[in-house]
Backbone as ProteinMPNN parsed JSONL, in Angstrom:
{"seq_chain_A": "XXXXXXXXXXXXXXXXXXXXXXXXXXXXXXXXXXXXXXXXXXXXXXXXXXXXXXXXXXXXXXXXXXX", "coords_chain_A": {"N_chain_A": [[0.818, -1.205, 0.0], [1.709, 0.967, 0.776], [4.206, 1.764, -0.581], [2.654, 1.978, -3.143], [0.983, 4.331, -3.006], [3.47, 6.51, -2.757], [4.304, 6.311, -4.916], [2.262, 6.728, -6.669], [1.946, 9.309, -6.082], [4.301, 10.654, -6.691], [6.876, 10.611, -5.352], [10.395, 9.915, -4.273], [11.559, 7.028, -2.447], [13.803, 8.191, -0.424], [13.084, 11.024, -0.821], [10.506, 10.737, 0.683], [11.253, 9.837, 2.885], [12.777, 11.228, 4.101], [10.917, 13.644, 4.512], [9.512, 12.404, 6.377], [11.171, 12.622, 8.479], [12.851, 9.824, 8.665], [14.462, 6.921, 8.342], [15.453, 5.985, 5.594], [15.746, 3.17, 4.87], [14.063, 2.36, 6.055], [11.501, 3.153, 5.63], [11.657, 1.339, 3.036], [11.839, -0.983, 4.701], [9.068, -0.726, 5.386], [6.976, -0.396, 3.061], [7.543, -3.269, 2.362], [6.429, -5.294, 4.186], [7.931, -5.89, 6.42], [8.478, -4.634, 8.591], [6.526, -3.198, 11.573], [4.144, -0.122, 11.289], [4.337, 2.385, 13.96], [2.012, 4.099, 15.766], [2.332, 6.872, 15.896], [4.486, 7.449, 13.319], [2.729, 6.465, 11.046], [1.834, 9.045, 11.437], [2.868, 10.699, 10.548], [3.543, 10.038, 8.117], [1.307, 9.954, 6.682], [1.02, 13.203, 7.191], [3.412, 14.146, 5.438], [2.258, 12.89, 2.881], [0.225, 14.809, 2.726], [-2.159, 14.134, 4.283], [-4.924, 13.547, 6.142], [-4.906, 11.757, 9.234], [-6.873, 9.661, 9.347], [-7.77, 9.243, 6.927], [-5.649, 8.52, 5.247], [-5.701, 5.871, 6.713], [-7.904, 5.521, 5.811], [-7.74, 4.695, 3.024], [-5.743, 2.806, 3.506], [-7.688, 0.744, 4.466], [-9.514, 0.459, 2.302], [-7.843, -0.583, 0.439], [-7.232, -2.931, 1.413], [-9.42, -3.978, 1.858], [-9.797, -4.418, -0.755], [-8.655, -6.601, -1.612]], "CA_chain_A": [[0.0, 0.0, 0.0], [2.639, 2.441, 1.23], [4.684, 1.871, -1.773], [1.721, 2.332, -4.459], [0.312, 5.592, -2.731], [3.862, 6.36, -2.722], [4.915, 6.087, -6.367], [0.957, 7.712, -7.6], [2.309, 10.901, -5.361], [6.231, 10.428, -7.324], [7.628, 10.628, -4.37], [10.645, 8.729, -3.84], [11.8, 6.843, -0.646], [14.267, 9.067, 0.185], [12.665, 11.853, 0.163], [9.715, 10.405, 1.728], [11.849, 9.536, 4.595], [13.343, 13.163, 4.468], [9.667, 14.53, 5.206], [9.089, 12.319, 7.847], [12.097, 12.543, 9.35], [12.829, 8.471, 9.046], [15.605, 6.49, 7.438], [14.88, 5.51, 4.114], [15.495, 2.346, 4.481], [12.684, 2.133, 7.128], [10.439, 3.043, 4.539], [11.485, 0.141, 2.772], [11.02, -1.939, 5.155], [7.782, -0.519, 5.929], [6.661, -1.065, 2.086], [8.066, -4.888, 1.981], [5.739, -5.461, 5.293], [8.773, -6.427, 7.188], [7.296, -3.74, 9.612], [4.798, -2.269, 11.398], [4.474, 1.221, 11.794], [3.883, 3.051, 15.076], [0.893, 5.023, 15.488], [3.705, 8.3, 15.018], [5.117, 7.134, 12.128], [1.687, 6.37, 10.907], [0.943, 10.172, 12.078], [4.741, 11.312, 10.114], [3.58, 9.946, 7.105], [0.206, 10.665, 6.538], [1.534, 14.502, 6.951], [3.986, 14.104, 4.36], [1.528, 13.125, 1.98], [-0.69, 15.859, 2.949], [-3.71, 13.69, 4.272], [-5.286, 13.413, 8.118], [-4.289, 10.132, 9.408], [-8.191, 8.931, 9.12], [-7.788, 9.357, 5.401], [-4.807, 7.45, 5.32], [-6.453, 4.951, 7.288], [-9.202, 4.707, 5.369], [-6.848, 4.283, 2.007], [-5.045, 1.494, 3.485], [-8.365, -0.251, 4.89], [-10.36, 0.202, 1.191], [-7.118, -1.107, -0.695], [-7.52, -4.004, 2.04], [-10.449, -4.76, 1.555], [-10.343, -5.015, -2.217], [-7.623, -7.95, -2.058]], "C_chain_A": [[0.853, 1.257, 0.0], [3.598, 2.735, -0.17], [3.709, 2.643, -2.9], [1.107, 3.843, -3.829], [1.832, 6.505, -2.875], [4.386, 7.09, -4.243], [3.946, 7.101, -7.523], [1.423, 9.152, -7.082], [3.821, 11.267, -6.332], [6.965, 10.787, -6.292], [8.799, 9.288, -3.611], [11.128, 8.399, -2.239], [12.825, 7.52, 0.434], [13.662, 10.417, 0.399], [10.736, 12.122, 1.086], [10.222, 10.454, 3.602], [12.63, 10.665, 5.034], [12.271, 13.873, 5.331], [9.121, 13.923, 6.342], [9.403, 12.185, 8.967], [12.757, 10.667, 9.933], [14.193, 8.173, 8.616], [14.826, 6.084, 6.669], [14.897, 4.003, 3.797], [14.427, 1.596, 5.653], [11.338, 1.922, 6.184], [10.052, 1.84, 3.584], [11.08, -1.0, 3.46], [9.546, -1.993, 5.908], [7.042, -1.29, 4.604], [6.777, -2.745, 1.638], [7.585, -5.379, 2.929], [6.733, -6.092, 5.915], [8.935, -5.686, 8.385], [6.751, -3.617, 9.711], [5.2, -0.971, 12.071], [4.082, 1.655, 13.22], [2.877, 3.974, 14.81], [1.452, 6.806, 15.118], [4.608, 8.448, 13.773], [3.466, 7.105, 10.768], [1.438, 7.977, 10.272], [1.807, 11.11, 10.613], [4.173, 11.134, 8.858], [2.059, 9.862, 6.243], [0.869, 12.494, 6.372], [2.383, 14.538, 5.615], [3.074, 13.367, 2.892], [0.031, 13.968, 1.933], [-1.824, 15.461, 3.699], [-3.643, 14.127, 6.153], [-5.074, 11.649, 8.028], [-5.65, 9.536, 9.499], [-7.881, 8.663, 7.681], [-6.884, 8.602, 4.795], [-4.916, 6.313, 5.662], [-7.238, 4.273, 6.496], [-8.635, 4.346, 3.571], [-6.892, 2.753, 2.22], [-6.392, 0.39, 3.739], [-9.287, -0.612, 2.983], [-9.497, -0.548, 0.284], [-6.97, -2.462, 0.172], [-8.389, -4.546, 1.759], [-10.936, -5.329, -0.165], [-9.264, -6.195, -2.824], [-8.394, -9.473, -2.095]], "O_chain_A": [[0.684, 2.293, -0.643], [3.647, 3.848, -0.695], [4.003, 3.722, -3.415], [0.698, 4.491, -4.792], [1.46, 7.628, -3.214], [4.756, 8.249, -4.432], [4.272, 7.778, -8.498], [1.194, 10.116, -7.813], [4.138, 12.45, -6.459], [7.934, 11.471, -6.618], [8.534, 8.317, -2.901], [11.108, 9.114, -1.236], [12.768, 7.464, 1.662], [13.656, 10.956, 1.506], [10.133, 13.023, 1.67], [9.851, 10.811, 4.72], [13.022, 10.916, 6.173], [12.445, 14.469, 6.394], [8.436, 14.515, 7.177], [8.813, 11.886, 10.005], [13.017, 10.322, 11.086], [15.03, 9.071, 8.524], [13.644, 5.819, 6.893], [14.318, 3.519, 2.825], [14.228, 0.4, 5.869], [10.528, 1.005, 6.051], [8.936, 1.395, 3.313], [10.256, -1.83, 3.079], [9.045, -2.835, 6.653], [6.577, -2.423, 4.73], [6.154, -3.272, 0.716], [8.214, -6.431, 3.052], [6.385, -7.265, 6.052], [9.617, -6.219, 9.262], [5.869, -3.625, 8.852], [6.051, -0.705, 12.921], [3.187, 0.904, 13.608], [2.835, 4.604, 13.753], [1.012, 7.622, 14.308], [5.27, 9.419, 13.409], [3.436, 7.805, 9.755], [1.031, 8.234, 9.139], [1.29, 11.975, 9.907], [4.227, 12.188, 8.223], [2.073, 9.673, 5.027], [1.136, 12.859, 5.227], [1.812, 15.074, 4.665], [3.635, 13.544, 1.81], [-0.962, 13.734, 1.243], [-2.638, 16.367, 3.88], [-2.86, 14.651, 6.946], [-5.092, 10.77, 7.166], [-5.429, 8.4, 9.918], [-7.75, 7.461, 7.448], [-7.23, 7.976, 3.794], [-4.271, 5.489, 5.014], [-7.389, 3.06, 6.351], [-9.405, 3.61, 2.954], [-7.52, 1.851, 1.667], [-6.253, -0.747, 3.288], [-9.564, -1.748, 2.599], [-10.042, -1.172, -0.626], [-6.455, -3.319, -0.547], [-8.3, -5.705, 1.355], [-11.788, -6.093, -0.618], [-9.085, -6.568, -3.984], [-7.755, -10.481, -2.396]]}, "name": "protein", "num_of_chains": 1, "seq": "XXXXXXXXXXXXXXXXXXXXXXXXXXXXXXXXXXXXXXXXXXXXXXXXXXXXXXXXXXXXXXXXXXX"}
């Protein structure tokens, strides 16, 4: 999910992880589900793609539910 919202924005993982203040290769391993995010990281990266973290939320749950 984080990847494909991600890639539709052209934003790459560095400077994703610039705006949310992460390492970049966090990001990756956020995208490769070899994490889980914290509800602040969550919060970090929602902001950096402009949304409210409901909206983000409700992204990840509708692209869930259509698997």
């Amino acid at each position: 999910f984080l990847s494909s919202l991600r890639t539709d924005k052209k934003i790459s993982q560095e400077k994703l992880a610039e705006l949310c203040q992460l390492d970049r290769t966090y990001i990756s391993l956020l995208e490769r589900g070899c994490r889980q995010p914290t509800l602040m990281t969550l919060f970090k990266i929602s902001k950096a793609f402009n949304l409210n973290l409901s909206s983000l939320l409700e992204l990840f749950e509708k692209q869930y539910e259509d698997r």
